[in-house]
Residue, then its C-alpha position, 0 to 999 in steps of 0.5 A: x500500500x505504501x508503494x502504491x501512494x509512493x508511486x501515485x503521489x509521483x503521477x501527479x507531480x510528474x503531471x503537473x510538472x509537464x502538463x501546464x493545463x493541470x492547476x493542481x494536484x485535483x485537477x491532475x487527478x481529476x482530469x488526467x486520463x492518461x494517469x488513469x490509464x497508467x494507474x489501470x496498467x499497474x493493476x493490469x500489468x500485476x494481474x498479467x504476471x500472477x496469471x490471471x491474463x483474462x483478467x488483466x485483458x478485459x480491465x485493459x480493454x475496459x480502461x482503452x475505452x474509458x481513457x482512449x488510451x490502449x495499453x497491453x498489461x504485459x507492457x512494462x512501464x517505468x515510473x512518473x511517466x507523462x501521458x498527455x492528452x492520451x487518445x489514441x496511445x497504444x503501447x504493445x505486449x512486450x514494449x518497455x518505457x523508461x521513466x521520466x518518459x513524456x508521450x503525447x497522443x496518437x503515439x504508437x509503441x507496436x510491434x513487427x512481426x507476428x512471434x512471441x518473443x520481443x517485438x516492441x520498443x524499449x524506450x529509455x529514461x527521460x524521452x519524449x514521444x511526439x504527437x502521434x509519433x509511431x515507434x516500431x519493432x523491437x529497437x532502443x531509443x536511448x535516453x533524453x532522446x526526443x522523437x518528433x511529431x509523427x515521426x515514424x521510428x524502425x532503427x534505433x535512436x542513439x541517446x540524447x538525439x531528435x529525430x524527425x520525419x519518415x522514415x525517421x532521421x537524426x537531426x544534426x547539432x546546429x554547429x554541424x549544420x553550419x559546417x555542411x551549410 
């Protein structure tokens, strides 16, 4: 019990240190339906490794439909995560998110492929997921990397860099740009 307050006292912080639309820790709580579909996910994700799946898959489904925000309870997921906006956000069965992690809506974390084993990203600590950016396969972005708007990801980012574009391309250091200009 101590952990689950430890851990939603983090959400509303994280909330209403990244989303300005959050006046305060009620309105964060109230209003911030992707904390709600983190919140869910946690209960979910418990129930999927206890072996209670059916479960797990029917309160996730319950929870995409209340929150527009899809998450498979077999997804792992880090702490003082930020969902903005949420509607649209599908996180897939063997993903990994880091913490400190800030997805906006539309974002997609899907899998290639059609095998059991690992086939969703991993995304590092302190990333941000631009709107209704698509990050695809099981590849790496590394940490404090930013993936732009509708970016469409299918190798991996290094961390610390932006890409942007489809297919996704690193953006170069200003100074480099300079020197190639």
């Amino acid at each position: 019990m101590r952990k689950f307050l430890e851990y939603f006292r983090e959400d509303v912080r994280a909330v209403l240190e990244r989303d300005p639309a959050a006046r305060g820790p009620l309105d964060a709580i109230l209003f911030s339906p992707g904390m709600h579909a983190l919140w869910m996910h946690r209960l979910n994700h418990w129930l999927w490794r206890a072996n209670f799946r059916l479960l797990a898959r029917v309160l996730a489904h319950l929870t995409r439909m209340l929150t527009g925000v899809e998450i498979h309870p077999g997804a792992r997921i880090g702490r003082r995560v930020v969902i903005d906006h949420g509607m649209g956000v599908v996180i897939g069965e063997t993903a990994e998110v880091g913490d400190d992690v800030m997805i906006y809506h539309g974002v997609t974390l899907g899998g290639t492929g059609f095998t059991r084993e690992k086939r969703h990203p991993t995304i590092g600590n302190g990333v941000l997921l631009g709107a209704h950016a698509v990050v695809l396969g099981p590849i790496e972005v590394g940490d404090g990397a930013r993936v732009g708007a509708g970016a469409v990801v299918t190798k991996p980012v290094p961390p610390g860099a932006t890409v942007v574009g489809n297919p996704a391309r690193v953006l170069l250091p200003e100074a480099e740009l300079e020197l190639r200009g």
